[in-house]
Backbone as CSV, one residue per row, in Angstrom:
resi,resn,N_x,N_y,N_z,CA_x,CA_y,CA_z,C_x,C_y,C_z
1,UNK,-2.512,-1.733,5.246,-3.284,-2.675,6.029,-3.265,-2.228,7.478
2,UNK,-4.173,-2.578,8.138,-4.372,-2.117,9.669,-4.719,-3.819,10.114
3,UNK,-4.424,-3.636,11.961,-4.347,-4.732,12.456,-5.883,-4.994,12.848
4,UNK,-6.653,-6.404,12.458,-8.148,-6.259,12.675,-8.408,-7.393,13.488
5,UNK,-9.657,-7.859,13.633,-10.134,-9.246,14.472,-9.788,-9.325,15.359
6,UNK,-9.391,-10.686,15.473,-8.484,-11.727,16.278,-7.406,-11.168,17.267
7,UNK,-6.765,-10.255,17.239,-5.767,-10.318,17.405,-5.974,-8.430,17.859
8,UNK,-6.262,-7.991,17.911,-6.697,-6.573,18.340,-7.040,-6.079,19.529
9,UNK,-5.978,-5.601,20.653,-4.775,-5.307,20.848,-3.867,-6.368,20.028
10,UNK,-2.463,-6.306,19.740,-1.689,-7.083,19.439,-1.379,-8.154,20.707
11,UNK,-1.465,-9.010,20.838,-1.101,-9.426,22.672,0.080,-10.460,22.030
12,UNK,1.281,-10.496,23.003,2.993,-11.021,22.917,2.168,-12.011,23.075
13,UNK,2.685,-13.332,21.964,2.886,-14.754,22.014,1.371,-15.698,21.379
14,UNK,0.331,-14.469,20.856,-0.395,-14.535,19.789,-0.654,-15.210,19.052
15,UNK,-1.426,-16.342,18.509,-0.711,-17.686,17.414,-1.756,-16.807,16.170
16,UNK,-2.509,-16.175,15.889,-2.923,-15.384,14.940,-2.758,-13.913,15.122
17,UNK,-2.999,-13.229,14.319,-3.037,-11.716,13.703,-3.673,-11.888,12.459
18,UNK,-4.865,-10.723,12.512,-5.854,-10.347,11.072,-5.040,-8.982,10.546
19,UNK,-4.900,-8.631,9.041,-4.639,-7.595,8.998,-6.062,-7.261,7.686
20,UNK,-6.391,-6.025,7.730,-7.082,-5.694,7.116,-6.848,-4.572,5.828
21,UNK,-7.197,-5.237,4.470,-7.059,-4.132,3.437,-7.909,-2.596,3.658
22,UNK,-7.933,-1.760,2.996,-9.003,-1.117,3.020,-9.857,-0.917,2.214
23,UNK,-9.574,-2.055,1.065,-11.060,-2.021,0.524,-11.783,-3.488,1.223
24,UNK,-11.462,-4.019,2.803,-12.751,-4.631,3.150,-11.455,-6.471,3.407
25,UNK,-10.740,-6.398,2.468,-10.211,-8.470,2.615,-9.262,-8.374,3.629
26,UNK,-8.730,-9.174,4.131,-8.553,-9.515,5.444,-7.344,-10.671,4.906
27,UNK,-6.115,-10.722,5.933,-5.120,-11.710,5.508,-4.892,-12.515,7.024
28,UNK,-4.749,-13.297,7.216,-4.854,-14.230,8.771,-3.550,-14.362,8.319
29,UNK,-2.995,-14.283,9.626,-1.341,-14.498,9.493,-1.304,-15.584,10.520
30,UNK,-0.808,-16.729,10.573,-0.974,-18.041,11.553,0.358,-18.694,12.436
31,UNK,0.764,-18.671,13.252,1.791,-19.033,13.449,1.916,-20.358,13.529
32,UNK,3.201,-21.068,12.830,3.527,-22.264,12.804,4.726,-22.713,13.268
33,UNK,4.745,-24.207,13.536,6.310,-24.417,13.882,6.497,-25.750,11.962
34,UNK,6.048,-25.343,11.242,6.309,-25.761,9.912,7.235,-25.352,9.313
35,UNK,8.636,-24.967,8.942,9.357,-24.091,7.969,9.124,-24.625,7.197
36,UNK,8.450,-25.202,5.991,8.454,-25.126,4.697,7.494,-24.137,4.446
37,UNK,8.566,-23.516,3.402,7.721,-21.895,2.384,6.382,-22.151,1.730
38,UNK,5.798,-21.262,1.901,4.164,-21.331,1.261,4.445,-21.346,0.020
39,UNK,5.791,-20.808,-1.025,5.733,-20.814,-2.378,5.858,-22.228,-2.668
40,UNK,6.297,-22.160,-3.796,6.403,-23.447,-4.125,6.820,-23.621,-6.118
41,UNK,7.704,-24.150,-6.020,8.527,-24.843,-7.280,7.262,-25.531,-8.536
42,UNK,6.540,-24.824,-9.966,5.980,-26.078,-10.182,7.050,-27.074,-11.215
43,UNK,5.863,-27.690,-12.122,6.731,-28.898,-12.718,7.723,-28.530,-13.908
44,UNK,8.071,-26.960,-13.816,8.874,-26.804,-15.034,10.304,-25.829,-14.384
45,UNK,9.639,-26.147,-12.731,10.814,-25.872,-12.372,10.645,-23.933,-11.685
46,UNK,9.897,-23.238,-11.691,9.222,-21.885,-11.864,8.914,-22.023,-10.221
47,UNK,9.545,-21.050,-9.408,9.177,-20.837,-8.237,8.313,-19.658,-8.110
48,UNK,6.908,-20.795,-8.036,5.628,-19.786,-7.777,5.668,-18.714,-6.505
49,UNK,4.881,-17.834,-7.079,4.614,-16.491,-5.372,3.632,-17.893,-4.739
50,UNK,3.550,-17.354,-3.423,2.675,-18.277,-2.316,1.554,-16.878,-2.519
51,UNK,1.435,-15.841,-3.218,-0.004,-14.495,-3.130,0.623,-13.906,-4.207
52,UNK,-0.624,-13.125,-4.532,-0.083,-12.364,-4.930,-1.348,-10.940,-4.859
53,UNK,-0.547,-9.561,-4.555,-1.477,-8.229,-4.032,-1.517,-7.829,-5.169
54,UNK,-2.805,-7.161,-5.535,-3.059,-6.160,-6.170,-2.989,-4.461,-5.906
55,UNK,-1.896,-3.792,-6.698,-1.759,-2.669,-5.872,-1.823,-1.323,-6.685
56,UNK,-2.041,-0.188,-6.681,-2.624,1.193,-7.715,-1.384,1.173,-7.976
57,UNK,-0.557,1.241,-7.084,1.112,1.858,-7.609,2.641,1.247,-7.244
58,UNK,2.303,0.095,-7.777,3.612,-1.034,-7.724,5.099,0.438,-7.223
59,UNK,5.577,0.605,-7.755,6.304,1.714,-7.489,6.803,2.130,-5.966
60,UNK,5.478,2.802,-5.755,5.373,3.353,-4.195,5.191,2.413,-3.106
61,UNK,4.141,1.155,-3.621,4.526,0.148,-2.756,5.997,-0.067,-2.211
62,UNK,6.720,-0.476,-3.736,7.927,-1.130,-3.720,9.456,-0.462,-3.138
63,UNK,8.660,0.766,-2.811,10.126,1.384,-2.376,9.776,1.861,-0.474
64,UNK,7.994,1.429,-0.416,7.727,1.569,0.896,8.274,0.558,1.867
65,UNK,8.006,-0.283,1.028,8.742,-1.859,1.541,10.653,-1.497,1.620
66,UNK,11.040,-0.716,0.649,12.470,-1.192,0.672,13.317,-0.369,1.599
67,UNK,11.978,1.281,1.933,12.531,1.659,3.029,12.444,0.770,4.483
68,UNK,11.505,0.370,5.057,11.565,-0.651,6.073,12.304,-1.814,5.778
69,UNK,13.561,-1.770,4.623,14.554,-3.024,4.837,13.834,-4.171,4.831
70,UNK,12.750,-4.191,3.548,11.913,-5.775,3.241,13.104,-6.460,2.476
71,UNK,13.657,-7.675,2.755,14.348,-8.262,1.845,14.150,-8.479,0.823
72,UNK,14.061,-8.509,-0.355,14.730,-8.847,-1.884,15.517,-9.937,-2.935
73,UNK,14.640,-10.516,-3.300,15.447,-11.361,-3.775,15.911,-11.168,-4.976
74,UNK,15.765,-11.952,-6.345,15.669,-11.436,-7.692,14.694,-10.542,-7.796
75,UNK,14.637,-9.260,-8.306,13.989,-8.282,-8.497,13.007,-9.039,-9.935
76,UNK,11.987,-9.114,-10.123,11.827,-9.220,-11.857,10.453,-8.511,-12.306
77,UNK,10.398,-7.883,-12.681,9.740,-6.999,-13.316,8.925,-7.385,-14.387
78,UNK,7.816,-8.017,-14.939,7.129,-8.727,-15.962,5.596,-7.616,-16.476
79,UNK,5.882,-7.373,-18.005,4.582,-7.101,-18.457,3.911,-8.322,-18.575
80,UNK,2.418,-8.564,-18.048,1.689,-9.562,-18.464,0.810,-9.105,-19.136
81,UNK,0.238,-8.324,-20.219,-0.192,-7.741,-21.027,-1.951,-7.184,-20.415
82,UNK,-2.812,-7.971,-20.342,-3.823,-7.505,-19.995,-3.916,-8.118,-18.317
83,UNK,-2.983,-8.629,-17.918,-2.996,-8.784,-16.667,-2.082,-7.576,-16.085
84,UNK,-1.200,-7.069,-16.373,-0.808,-5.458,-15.858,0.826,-6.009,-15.793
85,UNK,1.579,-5.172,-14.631,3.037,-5.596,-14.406,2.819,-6.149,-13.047
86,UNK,3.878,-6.898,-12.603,4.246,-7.572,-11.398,5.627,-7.523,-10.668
87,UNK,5.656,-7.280,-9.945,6.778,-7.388,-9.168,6.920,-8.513,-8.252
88,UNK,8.041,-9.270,-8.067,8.110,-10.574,-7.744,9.450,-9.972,-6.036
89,UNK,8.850,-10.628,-5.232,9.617,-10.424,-3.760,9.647,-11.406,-2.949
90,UNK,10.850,-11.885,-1.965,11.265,-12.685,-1.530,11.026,-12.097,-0.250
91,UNK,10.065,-12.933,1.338,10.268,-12.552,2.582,11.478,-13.325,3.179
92,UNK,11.317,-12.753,4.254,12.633,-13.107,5.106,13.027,-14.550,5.227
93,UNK,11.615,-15.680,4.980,11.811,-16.847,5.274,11.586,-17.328,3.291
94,UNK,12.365,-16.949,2.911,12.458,-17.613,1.349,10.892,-17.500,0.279
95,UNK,9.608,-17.221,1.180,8.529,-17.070,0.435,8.194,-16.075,-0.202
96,UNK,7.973,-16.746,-1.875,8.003,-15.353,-2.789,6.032,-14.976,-2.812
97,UNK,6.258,-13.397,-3.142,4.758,-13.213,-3.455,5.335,-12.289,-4.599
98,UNK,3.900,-11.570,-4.807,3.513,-10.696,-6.361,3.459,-9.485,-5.720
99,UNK,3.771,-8.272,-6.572,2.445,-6.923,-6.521,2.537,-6.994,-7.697
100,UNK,1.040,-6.413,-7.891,0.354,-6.246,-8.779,0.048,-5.527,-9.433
101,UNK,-0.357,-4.500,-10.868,-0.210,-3.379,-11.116,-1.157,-3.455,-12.353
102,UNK,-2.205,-2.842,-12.404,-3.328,-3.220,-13.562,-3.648,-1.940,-14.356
């Protein structure tokens, strides 16, 4: 992702930043004074991702991230059969997301 829109120069104290995929989608990053996590628990108890990316090579993602010291939570690894594999990750503030692997 590259830094796009809004927010391009980066300027200190910023309440948005766009980052841009390169095939074209765009993620608004928003600043809040909210701490509750975008994931979220449903009714069977299953702490949903708050996203989830679609990515060519779960793999290379996952170890690009682990060189820059992305935190980690339960690692879990899932075939979803015609939906591909997933990798499940915890950010710094408790919110889980997906990659994706088709």
């Amino acid at each position: 992702m590259e830094v796009a829109g809004y927010s391009q120069p980066l300027i200190p104290g910023k309440d948005m930043v766009s980052l841009r995929t390169g095939s074209g989608y765009n993620f608004f990053l928003i600043k809040s004074n909210d701490k509750r996590p975008l994931s979220f628990h449903n009714k069977e108890g299953y702490h949903q991702p708050a996203f989830c990316i679609l990515v060519e090579d779960r793999q290379a993602v996952f170890k690009s991230l682990k060189a820059i010291n992305v935190e980690f939570g339960d690692i879990v690894l899932r075939d979803r059969d015609s939906c591909g594999t997933d990798l499940e990750i915890l950010d710094p503030d408790g919110n889980k997301f997906q990659l994706c692997q088709q």
